[in-house]
ZAMARGU-4260 file (C-alpha; in steps of 0.2 Angstrom, whole numbers, plus 5000, padded with zeros to 4 digits):
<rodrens>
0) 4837/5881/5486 | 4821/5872/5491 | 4829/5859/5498 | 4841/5869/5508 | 4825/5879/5515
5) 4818/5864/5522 | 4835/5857/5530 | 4836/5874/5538 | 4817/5873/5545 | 4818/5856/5554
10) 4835/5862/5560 | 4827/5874/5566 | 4814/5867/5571 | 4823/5854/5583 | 4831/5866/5590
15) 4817/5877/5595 | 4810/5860/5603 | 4825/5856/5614 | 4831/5876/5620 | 4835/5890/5614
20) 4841/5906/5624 | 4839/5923/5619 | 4840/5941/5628 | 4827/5954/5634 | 4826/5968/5643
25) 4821/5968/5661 | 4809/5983/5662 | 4814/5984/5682 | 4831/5983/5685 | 4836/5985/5664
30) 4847/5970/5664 | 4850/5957/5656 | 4838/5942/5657 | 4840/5924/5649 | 4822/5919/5642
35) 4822/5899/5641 | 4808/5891/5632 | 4813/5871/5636 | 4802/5856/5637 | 4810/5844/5651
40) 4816/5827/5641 | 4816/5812/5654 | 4831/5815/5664 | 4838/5831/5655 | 4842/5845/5667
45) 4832/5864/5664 | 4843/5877/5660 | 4836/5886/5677 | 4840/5873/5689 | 4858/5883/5691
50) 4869/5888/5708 | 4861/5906/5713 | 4877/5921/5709 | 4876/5937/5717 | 4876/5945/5698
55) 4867/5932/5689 | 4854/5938/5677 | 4836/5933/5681 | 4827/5920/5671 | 4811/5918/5663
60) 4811/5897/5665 | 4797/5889/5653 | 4790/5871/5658 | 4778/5861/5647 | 4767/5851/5659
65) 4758/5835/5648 | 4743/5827/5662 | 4739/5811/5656 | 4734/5794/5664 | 4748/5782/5663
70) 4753/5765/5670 | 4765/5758/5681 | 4779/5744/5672 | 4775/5750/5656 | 4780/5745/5638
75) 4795/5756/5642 | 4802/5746/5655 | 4805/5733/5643 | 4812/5720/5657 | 4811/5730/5673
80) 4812/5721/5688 | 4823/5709/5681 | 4836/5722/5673 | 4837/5735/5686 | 4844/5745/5671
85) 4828/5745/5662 | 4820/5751/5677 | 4828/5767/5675 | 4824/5768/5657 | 4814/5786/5652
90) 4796/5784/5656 | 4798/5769/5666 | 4788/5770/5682 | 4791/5754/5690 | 4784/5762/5705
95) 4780/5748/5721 | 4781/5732/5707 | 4762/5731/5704 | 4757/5737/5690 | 4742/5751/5690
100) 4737/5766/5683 | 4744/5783/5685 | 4740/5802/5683 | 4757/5808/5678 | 4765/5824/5670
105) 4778/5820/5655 | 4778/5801/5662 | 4789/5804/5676 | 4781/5801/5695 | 4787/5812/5704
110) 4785/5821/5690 | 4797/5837/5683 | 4806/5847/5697 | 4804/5865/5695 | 4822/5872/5702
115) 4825/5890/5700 | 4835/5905/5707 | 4826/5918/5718 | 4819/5933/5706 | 4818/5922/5690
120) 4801/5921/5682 | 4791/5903/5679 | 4780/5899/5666 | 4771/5884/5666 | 4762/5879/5654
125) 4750/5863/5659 | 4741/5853/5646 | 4725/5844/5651 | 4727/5827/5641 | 4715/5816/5653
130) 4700/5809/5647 | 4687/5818/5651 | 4694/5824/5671 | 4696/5842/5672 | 4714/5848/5683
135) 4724/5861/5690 | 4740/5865/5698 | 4745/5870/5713 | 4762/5878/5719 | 4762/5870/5739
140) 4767/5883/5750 | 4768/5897/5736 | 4761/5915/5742 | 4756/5921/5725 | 4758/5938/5730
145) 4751/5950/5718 | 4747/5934/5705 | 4734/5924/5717 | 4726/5919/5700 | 4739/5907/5697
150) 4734/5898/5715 | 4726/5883/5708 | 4713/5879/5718 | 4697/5876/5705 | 4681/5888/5710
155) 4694/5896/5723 | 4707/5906/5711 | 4700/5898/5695 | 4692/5888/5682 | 4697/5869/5681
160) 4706/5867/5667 | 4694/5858/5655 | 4701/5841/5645 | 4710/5846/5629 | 4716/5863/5633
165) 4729/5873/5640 | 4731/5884/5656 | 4747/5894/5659 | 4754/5898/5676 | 4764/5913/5677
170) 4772/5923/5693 | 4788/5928/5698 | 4798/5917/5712 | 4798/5929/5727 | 4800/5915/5741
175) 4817/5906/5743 | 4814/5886/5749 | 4807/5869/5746 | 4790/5870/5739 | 4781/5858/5730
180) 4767/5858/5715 | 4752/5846/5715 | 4737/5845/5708 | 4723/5852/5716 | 4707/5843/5709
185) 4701/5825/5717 | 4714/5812/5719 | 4725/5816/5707 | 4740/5819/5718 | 4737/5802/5724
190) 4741/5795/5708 | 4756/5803/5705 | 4753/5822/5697 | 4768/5830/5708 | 4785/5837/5709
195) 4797/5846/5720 | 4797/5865/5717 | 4813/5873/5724 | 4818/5891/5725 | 4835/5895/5730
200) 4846/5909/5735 | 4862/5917/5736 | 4875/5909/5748 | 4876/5928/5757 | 4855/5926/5762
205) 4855/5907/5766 | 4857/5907/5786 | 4862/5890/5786 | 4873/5889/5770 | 4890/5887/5782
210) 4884/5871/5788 | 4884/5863/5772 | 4897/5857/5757 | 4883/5853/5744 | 4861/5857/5737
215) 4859/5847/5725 | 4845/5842/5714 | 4849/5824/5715 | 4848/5825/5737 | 4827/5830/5734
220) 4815/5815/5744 | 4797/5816/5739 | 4789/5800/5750 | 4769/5797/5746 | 4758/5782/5753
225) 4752/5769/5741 | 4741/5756/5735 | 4736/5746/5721 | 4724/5756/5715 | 4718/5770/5711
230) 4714/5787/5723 | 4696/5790/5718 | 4690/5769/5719 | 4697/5769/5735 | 4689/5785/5741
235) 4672/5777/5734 | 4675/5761/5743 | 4677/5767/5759 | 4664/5781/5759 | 4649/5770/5749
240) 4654/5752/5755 | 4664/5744/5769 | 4683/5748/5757 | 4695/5754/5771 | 4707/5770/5769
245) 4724/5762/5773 | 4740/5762/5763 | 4748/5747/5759 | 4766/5753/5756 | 4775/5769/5755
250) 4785/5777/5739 | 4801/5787/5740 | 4804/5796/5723 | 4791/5785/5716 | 4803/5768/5718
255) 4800/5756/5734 | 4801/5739/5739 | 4786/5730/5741 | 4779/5716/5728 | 4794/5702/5726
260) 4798/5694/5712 | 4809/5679/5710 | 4824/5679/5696 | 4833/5667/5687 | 4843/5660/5699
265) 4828/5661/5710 | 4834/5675/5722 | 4820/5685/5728 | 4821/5703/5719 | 4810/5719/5720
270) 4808/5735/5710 | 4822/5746/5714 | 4821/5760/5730 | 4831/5779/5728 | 4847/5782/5729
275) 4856/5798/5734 | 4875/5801/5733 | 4887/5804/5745 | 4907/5807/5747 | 4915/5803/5764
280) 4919/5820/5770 | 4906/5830/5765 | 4890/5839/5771 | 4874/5838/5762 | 4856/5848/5761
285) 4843/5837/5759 | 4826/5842/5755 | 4811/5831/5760 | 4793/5832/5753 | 4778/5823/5760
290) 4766/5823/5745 | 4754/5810/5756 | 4736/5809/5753 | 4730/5799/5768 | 4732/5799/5787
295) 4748/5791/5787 | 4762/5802/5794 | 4778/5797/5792 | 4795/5797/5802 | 4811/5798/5792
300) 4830/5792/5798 | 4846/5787/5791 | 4854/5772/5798 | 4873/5775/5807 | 4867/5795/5804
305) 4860/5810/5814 | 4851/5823/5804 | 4853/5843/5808 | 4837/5849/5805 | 4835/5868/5797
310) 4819/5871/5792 | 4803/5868/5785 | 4790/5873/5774 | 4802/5886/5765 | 4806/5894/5781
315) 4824/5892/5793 | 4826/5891/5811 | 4839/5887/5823 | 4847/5872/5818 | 4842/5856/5829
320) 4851/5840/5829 | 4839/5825/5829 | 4838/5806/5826 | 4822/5806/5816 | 4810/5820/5808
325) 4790/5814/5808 | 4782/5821/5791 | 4762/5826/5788 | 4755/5826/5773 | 4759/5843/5764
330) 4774/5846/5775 | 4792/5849/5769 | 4809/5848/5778 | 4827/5854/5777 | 4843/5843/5783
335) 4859/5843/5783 | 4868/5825/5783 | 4886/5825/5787 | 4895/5811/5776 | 4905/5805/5792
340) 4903/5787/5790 | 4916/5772/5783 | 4913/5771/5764 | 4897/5762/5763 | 4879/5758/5759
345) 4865/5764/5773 | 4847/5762/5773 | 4837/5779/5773 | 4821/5771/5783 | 4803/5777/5782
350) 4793/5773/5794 | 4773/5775/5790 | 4761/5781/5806 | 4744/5781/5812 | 4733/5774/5800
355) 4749/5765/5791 | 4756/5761/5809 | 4757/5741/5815 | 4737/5743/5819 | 4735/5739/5800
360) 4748/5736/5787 | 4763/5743/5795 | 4769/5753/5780 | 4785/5757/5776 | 4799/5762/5764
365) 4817/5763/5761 | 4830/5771/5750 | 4849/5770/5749 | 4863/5781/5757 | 4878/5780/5744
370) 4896/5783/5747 | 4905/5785/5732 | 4918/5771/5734 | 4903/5757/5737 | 4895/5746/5725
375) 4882/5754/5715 | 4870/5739/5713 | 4869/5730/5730 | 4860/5735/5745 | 4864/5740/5764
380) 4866/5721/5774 | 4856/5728/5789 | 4836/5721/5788 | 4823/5730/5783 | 4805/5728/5795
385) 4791/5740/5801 | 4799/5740/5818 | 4818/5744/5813 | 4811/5761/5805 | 4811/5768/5819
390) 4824/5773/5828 | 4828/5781/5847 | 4832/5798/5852 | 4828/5814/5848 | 4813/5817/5837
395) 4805/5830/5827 | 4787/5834/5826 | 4783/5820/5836 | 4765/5813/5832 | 4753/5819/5843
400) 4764/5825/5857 | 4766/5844/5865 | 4781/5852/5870 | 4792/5846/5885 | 4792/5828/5880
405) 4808/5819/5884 | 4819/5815/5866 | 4803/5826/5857 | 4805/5843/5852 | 4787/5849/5849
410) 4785/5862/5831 | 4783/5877/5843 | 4797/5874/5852 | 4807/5878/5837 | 4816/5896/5836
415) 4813/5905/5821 | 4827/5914/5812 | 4814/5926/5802 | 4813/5944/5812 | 4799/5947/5823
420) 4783/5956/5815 | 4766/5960/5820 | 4757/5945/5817 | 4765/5941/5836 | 4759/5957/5845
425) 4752/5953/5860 | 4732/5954/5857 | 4726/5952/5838 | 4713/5960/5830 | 4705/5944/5826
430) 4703/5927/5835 | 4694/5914/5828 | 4689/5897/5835 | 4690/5882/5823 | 4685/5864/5832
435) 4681/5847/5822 | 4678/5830/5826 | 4668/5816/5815 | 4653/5817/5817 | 4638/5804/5815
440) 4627/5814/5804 | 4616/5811/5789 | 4628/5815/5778 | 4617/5815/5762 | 4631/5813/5749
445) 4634/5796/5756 | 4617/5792/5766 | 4599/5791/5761 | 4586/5796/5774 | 4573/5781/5774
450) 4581/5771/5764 | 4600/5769/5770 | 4602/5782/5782 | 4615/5784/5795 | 4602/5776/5809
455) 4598/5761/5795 | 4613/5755/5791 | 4617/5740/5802 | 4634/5738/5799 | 4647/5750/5807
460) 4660/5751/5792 | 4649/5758/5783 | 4642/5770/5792 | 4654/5786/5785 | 4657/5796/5800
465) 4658/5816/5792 | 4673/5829/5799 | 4668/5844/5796 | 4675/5861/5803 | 4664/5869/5816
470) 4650/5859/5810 | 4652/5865/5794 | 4655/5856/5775 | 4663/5868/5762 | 4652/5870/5747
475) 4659/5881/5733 | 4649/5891/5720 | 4648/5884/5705 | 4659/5900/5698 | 4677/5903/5707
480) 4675/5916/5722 | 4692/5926/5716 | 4690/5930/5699 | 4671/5931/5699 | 4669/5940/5716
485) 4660/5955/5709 | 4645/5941/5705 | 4645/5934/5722 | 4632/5938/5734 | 4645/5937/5750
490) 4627/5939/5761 | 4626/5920/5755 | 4644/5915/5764 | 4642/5906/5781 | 4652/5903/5797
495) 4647/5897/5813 | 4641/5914/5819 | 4629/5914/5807 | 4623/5894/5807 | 4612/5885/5818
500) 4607/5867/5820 | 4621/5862/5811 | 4627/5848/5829 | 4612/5841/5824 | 4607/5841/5806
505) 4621/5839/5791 | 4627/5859/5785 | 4635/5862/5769 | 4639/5879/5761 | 4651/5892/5757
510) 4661/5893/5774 | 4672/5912/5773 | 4680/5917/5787 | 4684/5937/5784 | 4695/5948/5789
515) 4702/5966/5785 | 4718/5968/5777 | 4733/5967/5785 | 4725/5964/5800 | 4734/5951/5813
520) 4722/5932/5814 | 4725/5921/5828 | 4716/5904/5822 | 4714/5892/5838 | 4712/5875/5830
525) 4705/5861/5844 | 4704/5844/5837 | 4690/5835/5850 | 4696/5818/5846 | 4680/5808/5854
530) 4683/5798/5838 | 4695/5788/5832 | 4713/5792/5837 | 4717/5802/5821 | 4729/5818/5815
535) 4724/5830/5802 | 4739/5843/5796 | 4730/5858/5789 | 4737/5868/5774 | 4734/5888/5773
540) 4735/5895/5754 | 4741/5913/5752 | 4751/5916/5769 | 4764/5908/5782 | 4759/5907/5799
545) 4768/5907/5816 | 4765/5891/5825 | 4763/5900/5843 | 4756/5885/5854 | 4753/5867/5854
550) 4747/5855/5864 | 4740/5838/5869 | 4726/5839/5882 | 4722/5822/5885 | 4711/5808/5874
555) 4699/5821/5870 | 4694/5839/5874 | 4681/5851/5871 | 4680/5869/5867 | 4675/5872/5884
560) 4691/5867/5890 | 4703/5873/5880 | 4695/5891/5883 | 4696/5888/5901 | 4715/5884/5900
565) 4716/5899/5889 | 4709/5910/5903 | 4719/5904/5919 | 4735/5908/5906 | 4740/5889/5906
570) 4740/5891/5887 | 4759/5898/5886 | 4761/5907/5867 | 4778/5910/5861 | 4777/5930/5857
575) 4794/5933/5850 | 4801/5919/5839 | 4789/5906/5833 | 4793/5897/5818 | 4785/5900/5803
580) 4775/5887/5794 | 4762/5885/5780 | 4755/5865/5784 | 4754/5860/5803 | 4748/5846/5812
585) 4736/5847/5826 | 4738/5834/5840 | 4722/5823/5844 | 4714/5826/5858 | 4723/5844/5859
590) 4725/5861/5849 | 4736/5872/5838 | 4738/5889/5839 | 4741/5900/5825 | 4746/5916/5819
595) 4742/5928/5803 | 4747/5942/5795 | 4733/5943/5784 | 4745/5953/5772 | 4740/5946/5754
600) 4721/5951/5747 | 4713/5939/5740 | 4701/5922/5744 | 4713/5908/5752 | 4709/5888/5756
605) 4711/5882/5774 | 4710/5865/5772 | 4716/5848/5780 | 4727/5842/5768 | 4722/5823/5769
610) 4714/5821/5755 | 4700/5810/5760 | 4693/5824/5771 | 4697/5839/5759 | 4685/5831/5747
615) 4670/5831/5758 | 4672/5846/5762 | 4685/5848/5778 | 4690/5867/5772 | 4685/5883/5775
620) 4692/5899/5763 | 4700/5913/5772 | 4694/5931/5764 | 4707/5944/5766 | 4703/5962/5761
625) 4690/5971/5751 | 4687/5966/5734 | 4695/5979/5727 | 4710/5979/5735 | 4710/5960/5727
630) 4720/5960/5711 | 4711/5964/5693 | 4705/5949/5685 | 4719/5943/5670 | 4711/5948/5651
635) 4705/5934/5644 | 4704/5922/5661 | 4693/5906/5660 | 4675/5907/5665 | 4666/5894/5671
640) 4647/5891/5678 | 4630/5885/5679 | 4619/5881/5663 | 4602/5880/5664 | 4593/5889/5653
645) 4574/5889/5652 | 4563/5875/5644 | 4560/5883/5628 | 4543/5874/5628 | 4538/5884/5644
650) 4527/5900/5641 | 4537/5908/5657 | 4547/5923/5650 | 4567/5920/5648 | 4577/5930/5660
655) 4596/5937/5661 | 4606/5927/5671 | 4624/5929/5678 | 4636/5916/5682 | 4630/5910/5699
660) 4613/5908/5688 | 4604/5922/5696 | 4593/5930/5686 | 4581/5946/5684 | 4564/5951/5678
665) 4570/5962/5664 | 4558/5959/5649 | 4573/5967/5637 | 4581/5950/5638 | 4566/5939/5635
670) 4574/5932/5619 | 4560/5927/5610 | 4548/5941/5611 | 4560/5954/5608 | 4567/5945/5593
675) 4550/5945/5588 | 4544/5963/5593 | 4561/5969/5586 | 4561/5962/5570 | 4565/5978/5561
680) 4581/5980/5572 | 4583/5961/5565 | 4582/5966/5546 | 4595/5981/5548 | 4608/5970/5556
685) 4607/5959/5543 | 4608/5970/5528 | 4622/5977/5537 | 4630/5960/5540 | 4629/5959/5519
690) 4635/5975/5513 | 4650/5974/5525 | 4653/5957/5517 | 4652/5962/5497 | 4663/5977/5503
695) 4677/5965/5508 | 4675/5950/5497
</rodrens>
């Protein structure tokens, strides 16, 4: 019988570690929902990742996300590149052919897509296994209404999640499109920590669903720049020493070609690129994700192919046809590519700009357009350069160009297919100005007045050059604003109404821009460019955002100016159908217009979402509503803080001290002397602490 008990507990046992199903109640709506605990096996397919039914049962859809460092052509690629079918082995990431570290979850890179149907719940469950590097997770373009603790953002929404332990994310999917989930501390979405996170919907609520045979999991392109090494050297090289901030190559579902390698016969071979499957006759959604950390935007076409354009950052507008589709870090697009073509393979090119552009090291990438018919192991015939990624005719979200551009259609010129709401009434309630250029301070973190300061350093590469927004670097408190908000002394939170000197001297500190509940924002974002020709795609956490204007004034421009187009109305804003976005780029030299229905309470990053900048602090937080209308804290959520405790040698009294290490003259909570003067107190306790314990031994 013994034996039979321990057959059934590891029968058990693997079962419970590949999937079990089993039914609850749905307090809301009382029916039935599916509960799925499943831990995503290489290339298994989750239980969630489903066609949405008009009478389908919600889902609660569990992940287990493992964070560990990693390394390109691993032991498990046995002989990747030379057997392209051990490139494709489970926990093979031949990446770009060099080998390197990387900061993966469950040794994939990209790493497990989250696919779910509108209304199911998510639980992810992330597991900090890196040595000694705190993490978090954040769900790109996710609201988080009602559950802005499960945001991501470390001293923003939470804790970092401390090596060794566990943090569950947990909220309900109330946003149908293409999202995406990253890492949200350093560079670790550099190196390869994320995934796509897709929300789909009925057929009846999808606008677009009669243009299209076919969504499938397998038509997702996640691109990201890369290097040899490692985000964080690179980031160090470049801001202490003369290290540029370049990529050499691009990645499309972590596979490209880039290193060669000669095989036996002596042909040249590389690591293998993406394929997606296609059958003559038939339309597909595509999905793409621009998961890039430096400012390399990217322009995306498919040979013999024009795109029809849908949407973008999870929301629709009226469908555009269009040669090519230019991506900026954080962004994501929707397509549609009509299987048209002779039975045959196609390049998908990708074509890496400004700081990847032909200036440098002409980055790019490419995958393969599959017919079924066609071989699956050979590639396209036509050549791959820099110059043949790009290709003529119309373009989307050109770089650095405003609307009325010949064969460039401009973000704002788009037509949103979301109704019209307030955030587009004619005045709003609040406007703010939000300039930036780089600025030639004495920027402490990277200079030393007197000893190498900007002024002393001779040589010009390495004089770090700081953006900031409106003169301003983000500091955060050493506790996060949302969960600890009734600690926060919010007198302490700075702007550039409440500044000054900052053009001249180097200004850090928590930078809040607040604003009432459900009030309407208009954000004016001018991006000088009297240095370097560059582009920076700002992300906001917590809300969309109509793109109302955009333009390109000339080289460069000044606050000035753009307030004096503004005022003789040459600044044209599009009132009634703008498209909706949560990551935009600003052109150099011009300005973006935005608009907010600050709907959601809470504290919310606004940040440029190249990494490089982000870090030193190109960011600002966005404070909607009261703290009391914000959300109650979750029982139980991680704490975090200063410690510094008093010498216990010094004869100054101890004092009580909160989280931001503010402390009070209370005598009560001098440790020592009231131990002392209390000692009685002390003596009770204890006998207490004794009896209790012979009552219950």
């Amino acid at each position: 019988m013994a034996q039979l008990d321990k057959v059934a507990m590891l029968l058990l046992w693997i079962t419970n570690s590949f999937c079990y199903s089993i039914s609850e109640k749905s307090a809301s709506n009382n029916k039935t929902k599916e509960f799925f605990e499943y831990v995503l096996l290489d290339e298994s397919k989750h239980p969630c990742t489903r066609t949405c039914t008009p009478n389908g049962a919600p889902m609660v859809c569990r992940y287990q996300f493992k964070l560990e460092w990693y390394q390109t052509l691993s032991k498990a690629c046995f002989n990747c590149p030379y057997s392209e079918e051990d490139c494709r082995k489970p926990h093979c990431i031949p990446g770009d052919g060099n080998r390197r570290p990387v900061l993966v979850v469950n040794r994939q890179m990209p790493g497990p897509a989250i696919e779910v149907c509108l209304g199911d719940e998510i639980v992810v469950d992330v597991q900090n296994d890196l040595i000694g590097e705190t993490t978090s997770l954040h769900f790109h373009g996710y609201h988080q209404r009602d559950t802005p603790y499960m945001d991501g953002v470390p001293f923003v929404t939470q804790c970092p999640i401390q090596p060794g332990t566990t943090f569950r994310y947990n909220f309900m999917a109330t946003q149908a499109g293409t999202h995406f989930w990253h890492s949200h501390t350093g560079f670790q979405r550099a190196d390869g920590a994320f995934g796509a996170f897709i929300v789909r919907t009925i057929e009846e609520d999808d606008p677009h669903s009669s243009l299209y045979d076919y969504d499938l999991s397998s038509h997702t392109i996640s691109i990201l720049d890369w290097g040899p090494g490692i985000g964080t050297a690179k980031f160090v090289a470049h801001h202490h020493s003369n290290g540029d901030n370049k990529a050499d190559t691009l990645l499309v579902n972590g596979l490209g070609r880039f290193k060669t390698f000669t095989n036996s016969t002596n042909h040249t071979i590389y690591t293998p690129t993406a394929r997606f499957t296609v059958e003559r006759g038939y339309r597909y959604r595509f999905r793409i994700i621009n998961a890039g950390f430096l400012n390399c935007p990217i322009e995306v076409s498919v040979d013999n192919h024009t795109l029809t354009v849908i949407g973008s950052d999870g929301s629709n507008f009226a469908s555009i046809k269009a040669e090519s589709i230019v991506t900026y870090a954080g962004e994501r697009f929707d397509f549609i590519i009509n299987a048209d073509q002779p039975v045959d393979l196609y390049w998908i090119r990708f074509k890496g700009l400004m700081d990847c552009d032909e200036r440098f090291r002409s980055a790019h990438q490419a995958a393969v357009l599959q017919y079924k018919g066609s071989s699956k192991s050979s590639y396209p015939q036509a050549l791959l350069s820099y110059a043949k990624a790009h290709k003529e005719g119309m373009q989307i979200n050109a770089l650095n160009k405003g609307p009325g551009q010949n064969n460039s259609m401009n973000i704002m010129e788009m037509q949103s297919l979301d109704t019209w709401d307030s955030s587009l009434k004619e005045i709003p309630d609040y406007q703010f100005v939000v300039s930036y250029d780089f600025y030639r301070i004495n920027n402490p973190r990277f200079h030393k007045t007197a000893m190498y300061g900007y002024a002393e350093v001779n040589d010009t590469k390495q004089q770090l050059l700081t953006p900031q927004l409106n003169y301003i670097s983000l500091k955060l408190p050493p506790v996060p604003l949302l969960p600890a908000r009734d600690l926060l002394d919010t007198d302490k939170f700075c702007n550039r109404y409440n500044m000054e000197h900052c053009e001249t001297n180097f200004c850090e500190c928590t930078h809040v821009l607040e604003v009432p509940l459900r009030s309407t924002v208009e954000l004016i974002i001018i991006d000088k460019g009297f240095v370097y020709d560059a582009n920076h795609p700002f992300h906001l956490h917590g809300h969309t955002f109509r793109v109302v204007a955009m333009d390109k004034v000339g080289a460069n421009v000044t606050e000035e100016q753009v307030a004096a187009l503004d005022k003789k109305g040459l600044i044209k804003r599009n009132l009634i159908n703008a498209i909706k976005k949560d990551t935009v780029t600003v052109p150099d030299g011009g300005y973006t217009i935005l608009r907010i229905l600050a709907s959601n309470p809470g504290y919310w990053l606004f940040h440029c979402h190249i990494e490089f900048h982000m870090e030193i602090g190109m960011a600002l937080v966005l404070k909607v509503g009261e703290h009391h209308e914000m959300a109650p804290v979750p029982e139980n959520f991680p704490k975090c803080g200063d410690f510094v405790p008093k010498d216990r040698h010094s004869k100054e009294k101890s004092k009580h001290c909160n989280w931001l290490n503010e402390c009070d003259d209370d005598e009560s909570y001098s440790s020592a002397e009231n131990l002392h003067s209390n000692k009685w107190l002390v003596y009770i306790v204890t006998l207490q602490c004794v009896m209790w314990r012979i009552r219950f031994s």
